[in-house]
Structure formats: C-alpha cells, structure tokens
The first five atom37 places (N, CA, C, CB, O) and aatype in JSON, in Angstrom:
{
  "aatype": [20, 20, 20, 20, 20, 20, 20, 20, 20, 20, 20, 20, 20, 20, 20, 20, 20, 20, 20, 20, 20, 20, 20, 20, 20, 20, 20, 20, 20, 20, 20, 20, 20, 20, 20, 20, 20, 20, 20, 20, 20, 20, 20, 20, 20, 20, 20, 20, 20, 20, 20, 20, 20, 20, 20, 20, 20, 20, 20],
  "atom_mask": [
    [1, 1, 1, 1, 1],
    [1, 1, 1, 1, 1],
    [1, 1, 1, 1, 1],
    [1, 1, 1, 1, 1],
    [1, 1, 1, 1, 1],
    [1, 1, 1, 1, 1],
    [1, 1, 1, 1, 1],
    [1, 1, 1, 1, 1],
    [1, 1, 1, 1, 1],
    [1, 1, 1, 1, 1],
    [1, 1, 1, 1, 1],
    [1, 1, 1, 1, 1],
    [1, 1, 1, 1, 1],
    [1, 1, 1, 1, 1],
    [1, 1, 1, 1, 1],
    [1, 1, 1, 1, 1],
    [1, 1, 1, 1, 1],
    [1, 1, 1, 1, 1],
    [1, 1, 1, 1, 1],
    [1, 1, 1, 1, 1],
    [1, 1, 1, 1, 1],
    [1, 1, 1, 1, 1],
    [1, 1, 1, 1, 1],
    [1, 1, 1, 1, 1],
    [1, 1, 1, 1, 1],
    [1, 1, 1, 1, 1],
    [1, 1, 1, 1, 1],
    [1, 1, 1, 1, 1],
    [1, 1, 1, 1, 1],
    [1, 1, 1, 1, 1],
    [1, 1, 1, 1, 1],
    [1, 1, 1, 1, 1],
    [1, 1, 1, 1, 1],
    [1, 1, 1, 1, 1],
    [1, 1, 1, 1, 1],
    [1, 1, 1, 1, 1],
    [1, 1, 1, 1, 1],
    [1, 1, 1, 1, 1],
    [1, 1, 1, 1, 1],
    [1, 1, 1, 1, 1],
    [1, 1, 1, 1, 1],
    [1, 1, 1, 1, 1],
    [1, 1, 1, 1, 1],
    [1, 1, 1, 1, 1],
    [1, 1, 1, 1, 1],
    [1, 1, 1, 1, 1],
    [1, 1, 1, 1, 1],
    [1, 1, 1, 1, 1],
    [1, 1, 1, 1, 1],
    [1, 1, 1, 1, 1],
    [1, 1, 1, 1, 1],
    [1, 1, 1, 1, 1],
    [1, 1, 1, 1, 1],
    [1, 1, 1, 1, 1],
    [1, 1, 1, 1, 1],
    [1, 1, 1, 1, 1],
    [1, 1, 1, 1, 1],
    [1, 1, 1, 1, 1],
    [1, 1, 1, 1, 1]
  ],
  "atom_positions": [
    [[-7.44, -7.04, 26.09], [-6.15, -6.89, 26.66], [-6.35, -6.26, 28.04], [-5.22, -6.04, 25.76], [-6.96, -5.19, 28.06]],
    [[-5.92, -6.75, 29.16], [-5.7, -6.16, 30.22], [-4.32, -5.19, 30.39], [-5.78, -7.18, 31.09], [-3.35, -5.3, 29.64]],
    [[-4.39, -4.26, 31.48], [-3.31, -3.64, 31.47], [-3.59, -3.37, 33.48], [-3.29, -2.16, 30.11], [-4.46, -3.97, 34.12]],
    [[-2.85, -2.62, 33.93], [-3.15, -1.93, 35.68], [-4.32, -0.98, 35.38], [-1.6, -0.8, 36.55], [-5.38, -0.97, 36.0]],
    [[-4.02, -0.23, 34.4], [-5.5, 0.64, 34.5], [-7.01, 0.03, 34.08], [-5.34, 1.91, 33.49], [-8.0, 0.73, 33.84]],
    [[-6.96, -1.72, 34.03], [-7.94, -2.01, 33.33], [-8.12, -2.53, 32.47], [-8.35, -1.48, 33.14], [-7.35, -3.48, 32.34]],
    [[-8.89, -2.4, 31.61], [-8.99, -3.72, 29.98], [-9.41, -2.92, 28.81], [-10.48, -5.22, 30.06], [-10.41, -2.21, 28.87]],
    [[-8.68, -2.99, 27.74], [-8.73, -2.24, 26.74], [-9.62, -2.99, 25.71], [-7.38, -1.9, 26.32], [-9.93, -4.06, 26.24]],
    [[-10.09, -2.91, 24.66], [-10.26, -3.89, 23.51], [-8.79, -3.65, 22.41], [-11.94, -3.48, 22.62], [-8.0, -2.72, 22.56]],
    [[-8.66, -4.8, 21.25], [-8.07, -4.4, 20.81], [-8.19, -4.78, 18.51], [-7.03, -4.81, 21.91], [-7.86, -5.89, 18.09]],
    [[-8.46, -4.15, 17.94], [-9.21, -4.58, 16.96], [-8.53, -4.56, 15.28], [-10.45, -3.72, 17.14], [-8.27, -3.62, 14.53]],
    [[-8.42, -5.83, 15.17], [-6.97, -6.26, 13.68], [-8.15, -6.08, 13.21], [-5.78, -8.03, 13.23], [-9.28, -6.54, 13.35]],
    [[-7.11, -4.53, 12.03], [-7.9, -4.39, 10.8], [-7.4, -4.88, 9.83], [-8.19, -3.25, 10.45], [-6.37, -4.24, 9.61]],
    [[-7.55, -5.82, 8.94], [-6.77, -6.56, 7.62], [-6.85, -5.4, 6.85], [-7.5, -8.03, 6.8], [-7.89, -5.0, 6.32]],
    [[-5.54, -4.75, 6.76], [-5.6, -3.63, 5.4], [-5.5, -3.93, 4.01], [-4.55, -2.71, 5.44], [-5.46, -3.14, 3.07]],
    [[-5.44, -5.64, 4.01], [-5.39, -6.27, 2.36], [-5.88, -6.87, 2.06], [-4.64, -6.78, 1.79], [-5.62, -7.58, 1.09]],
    [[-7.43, -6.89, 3.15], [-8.48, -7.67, 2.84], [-8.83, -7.25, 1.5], [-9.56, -7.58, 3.81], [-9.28, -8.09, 0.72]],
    [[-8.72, -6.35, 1.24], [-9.52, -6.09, -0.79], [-8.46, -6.85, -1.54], [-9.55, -3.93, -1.72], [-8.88, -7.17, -2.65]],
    [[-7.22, -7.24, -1.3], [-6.81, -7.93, -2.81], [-7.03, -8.89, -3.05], [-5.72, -8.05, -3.23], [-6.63, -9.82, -2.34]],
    [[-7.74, -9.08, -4.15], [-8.26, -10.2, -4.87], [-9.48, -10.04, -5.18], [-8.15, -11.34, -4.28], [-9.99, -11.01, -5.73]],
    [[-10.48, -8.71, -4.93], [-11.64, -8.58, -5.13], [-11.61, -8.48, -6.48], [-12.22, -7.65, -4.44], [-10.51, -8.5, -7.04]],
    [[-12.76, -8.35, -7.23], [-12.5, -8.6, -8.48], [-13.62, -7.41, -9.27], [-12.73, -10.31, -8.78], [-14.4, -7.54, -10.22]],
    [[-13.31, -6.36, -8.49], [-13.74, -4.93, -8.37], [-12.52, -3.94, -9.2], [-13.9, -4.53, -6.59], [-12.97, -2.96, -9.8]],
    [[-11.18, -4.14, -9.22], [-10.25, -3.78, -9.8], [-10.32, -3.67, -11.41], [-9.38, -4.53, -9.34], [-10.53, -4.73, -12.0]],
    [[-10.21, -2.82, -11.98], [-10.16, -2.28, -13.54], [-8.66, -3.03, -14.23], [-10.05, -0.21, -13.56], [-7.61, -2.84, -13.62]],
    [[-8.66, -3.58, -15.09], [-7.3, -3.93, -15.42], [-6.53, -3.33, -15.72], [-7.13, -4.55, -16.09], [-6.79, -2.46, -16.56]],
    [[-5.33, -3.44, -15.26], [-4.69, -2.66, -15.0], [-3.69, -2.02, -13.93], [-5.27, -2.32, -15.22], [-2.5, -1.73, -13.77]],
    [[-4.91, -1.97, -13.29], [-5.13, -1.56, -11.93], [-3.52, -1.8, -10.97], [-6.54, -2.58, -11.31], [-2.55, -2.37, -11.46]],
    [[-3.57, -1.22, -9.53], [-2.77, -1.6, -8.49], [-3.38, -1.26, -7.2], [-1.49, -1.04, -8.62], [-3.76, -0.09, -7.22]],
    [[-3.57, -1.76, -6.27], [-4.04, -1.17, -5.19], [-3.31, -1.58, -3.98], [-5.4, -1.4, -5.09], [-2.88, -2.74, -4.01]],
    [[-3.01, -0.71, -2.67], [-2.48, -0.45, -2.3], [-3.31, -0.18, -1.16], [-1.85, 0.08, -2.92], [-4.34, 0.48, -1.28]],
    [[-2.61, -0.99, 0.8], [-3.28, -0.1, 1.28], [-2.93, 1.06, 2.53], [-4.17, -0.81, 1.51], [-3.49, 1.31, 3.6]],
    [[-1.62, 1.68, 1.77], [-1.83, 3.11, 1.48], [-2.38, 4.07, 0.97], [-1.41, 3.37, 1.25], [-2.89, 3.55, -0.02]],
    [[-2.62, 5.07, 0.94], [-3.57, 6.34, 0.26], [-2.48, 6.99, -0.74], [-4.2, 7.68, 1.58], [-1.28, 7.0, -0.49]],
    [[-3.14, 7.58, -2.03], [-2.44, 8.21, -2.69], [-2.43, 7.63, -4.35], [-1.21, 8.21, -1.94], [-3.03, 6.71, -4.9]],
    [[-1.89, 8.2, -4.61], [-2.15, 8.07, -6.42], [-0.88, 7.81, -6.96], [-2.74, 9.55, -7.29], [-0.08, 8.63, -6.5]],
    [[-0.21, 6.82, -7.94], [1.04, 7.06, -8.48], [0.79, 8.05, -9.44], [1.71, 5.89, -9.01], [-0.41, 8.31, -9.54]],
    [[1.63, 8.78, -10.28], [1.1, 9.8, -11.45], [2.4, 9.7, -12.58], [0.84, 11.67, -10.77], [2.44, 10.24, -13.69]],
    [[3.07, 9.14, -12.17], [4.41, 8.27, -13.0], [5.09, 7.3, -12.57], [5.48, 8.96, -13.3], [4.91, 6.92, -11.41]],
    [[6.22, 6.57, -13.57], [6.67, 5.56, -13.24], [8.43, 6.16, -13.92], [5.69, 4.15, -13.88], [8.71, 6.24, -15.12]],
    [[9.29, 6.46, -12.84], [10.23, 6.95, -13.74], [11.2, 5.96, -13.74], [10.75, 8.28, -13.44], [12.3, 6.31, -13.3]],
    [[11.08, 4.81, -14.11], [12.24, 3.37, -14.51], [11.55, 2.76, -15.54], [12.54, 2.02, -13.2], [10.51, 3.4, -15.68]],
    [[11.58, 2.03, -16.18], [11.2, 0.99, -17.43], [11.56, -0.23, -17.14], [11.87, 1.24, -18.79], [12.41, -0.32, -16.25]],
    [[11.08, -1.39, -17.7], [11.17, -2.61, -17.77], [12.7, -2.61, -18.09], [10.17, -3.26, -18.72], [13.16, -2.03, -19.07]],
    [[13.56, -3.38, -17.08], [14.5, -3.76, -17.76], [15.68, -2.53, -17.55], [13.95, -4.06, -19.19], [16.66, -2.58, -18.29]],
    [[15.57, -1.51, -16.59], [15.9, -0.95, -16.0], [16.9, -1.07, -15.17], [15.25, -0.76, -15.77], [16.36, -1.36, -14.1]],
    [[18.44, -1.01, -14.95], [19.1, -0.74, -13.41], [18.74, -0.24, -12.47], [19.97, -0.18, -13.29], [19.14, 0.93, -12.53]],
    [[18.32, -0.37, -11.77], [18.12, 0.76, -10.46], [18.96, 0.52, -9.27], [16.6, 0.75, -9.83], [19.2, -0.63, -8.93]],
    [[19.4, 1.47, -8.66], [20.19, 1.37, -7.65], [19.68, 1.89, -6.15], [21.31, 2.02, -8.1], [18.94, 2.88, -6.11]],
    [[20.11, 1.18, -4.8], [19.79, 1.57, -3.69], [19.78, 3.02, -3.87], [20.6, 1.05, -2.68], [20.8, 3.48, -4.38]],
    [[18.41, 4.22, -3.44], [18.14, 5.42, -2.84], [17.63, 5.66, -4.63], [19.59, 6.42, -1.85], [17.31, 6.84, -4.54]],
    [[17.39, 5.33, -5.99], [16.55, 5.39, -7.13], [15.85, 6.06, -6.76], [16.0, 4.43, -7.67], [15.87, 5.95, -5.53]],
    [[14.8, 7.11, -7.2], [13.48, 7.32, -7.05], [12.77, 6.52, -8.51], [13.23, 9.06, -6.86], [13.3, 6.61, -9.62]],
    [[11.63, 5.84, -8.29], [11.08, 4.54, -8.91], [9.79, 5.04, -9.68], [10.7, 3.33, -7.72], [9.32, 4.59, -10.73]],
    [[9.29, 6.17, -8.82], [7.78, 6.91, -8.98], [7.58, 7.76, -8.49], [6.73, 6.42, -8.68], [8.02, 7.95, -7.36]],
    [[6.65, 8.84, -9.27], [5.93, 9.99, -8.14], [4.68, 9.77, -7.86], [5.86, 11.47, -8.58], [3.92, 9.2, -8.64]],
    [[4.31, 10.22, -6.63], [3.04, 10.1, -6.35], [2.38, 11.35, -5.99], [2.91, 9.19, -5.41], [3.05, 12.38, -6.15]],
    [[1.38, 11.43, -5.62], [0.64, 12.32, -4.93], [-0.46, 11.82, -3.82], [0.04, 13.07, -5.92], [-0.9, 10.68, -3.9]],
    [[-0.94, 12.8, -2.67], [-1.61, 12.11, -1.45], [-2.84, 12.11, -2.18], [-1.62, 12.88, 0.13], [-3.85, 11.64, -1.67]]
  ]
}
C-alpha cells in the first residue's frame, strides 16, 4: 500500500483458517476469539429475546 509518507506492507491474517482441521475433540467449538465458555444459560428449544444473556465466559 502506498500512502504520502511512503509504502506500508499490509498482511490478511485468515482468523478461520483452523476450521475444519480435524485436530478438534468432539464436541468441541472453536472460535477465533480468545476465551473459554464455562456455561450455556438457554436450552434447546428455548425463547430468547433481543439483549438474553446466552453464556458466560471467561478471558
């Protein structure tokens, strides 16, 4: 990329290049955000409504 001050590089990181590896435990979810879910507070079959909280997580 050029700019007035010069030429930058500029470098696409695919953050979802891992899904589909087949490195995943069943089960599994991955995400590529950081962090852990540690519950799921809705059930199958559930209402949920706009502003729900769905899950907790932790970083």
């Amino acid at each position: 990329m050029f700019t007035d001050s010069g030429c930058d590089e500029i470098t696409l990181i695919d953050v979802m290049a891992h899904v589909g590896e087949d490195t995943a435990a069943v089960g599994s979810l991955k995400s590529p955000m950081p962090g852990q879910v540690v519950a799921f507070k809705v059930a199958v079959g559930d209402t949920v409504k706009k502003a729900n909280h769905l899950r907790s997580s932790k970083p």
